[in-house]
C-alpha positions, 0 to 999 in steps of 0.5 A: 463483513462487519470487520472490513466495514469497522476499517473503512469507518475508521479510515473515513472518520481520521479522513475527515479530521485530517481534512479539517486541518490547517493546509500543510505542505503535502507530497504525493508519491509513486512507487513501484516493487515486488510483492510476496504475498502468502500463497502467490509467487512474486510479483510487481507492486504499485503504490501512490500516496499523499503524504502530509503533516500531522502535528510537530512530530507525525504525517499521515498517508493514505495510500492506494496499490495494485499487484496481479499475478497470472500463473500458468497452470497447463498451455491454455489455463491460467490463475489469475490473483489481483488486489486493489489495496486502500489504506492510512498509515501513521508516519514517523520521520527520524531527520538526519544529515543527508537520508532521512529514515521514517518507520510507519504502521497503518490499517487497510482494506485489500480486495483479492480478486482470484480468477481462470483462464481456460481458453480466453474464458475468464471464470472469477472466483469470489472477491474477498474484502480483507483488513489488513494492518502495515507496518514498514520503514524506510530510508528518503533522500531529497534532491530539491524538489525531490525524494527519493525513497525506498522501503520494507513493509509487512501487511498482515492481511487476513489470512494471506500476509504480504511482505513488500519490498519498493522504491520511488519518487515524492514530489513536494516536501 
């Protein structure tokens, strides 16, 4: 449990210098794709960010994501896995002529969620709070206001690693 704490400290701590900042241009972000988690079938993925500058060469993201996965394991039980994912990444923007690339690494905190089903019974399982370490990158294209991006991220989350692959759109620059 110390681990996890040790993350959130730091997370909260580059929060509040990133805080303390000049206001730049920010953009927020939805995305959606699949996620293969270690030990879990595919499954949808949803994530939102926000997306700033930091310094000449960097942005920031703190970012926030959900999957769940029901597995029917006879006609009246079923497993249920969740995870409620936060995180901060560090990004790195390669500027091009029309698609922008970035690649991009982070740290997090999942929290798995195991659960059954036994006739409308849900029996939760223990909840574990995992850290986790991202990386990813991906192509951008904007259109206006707009852009649209797609990405390939890696979380090495303890000991069930996720690789995730998604899509979306960013409002703002």
């Amino acid at each position: 449990m110390k681990r996890p704490l040790a993350v959130l400290v730091v997370l909260i701590g580059l929060a509040s210098v990133v805080g303390t900042q000049p206001a730049q241009a920010a953009s927020l972000s939805a995305g959606i794709g699949t996620v293969d988690p270690e030990g879990v079938r595919r499954t949808p993925w949803f994530t939102v960010n926000l997306r700033w500058k930091l310094g000449k060469r960097f942005l920031i993201e703190p970012e926030a994501g959900y999957w769940k996965k029901t597995t029917r394991l006879t006609p009246s039980a079923s497993s249920i896995v969740q995870d409620r994912n936060v995180g901060l990444n560090f990004v790195y923007p390669i500027r091009q002529k029309s698609f922008d690339f970035f690649v991009a690494a982070g740290v997090g905190l999942h929290l798995l969620e195991p659960s059954t089903d036994v006739h409308g019974t849900v029996t939760a399982g223990e909840r574990e709070l995992k850290q986790a370490l991202h990386v990813f990158g991906g192509a951008e294209y904007k259109l206006g206001g707009l852009t649209l991006f797609g990405a390939v991220r890696f979380d090495t989350v303890a000991d069930a690693n996720q690789s995730k692959l998604y899509g979306g759109v960013r409002l703002g620059k």
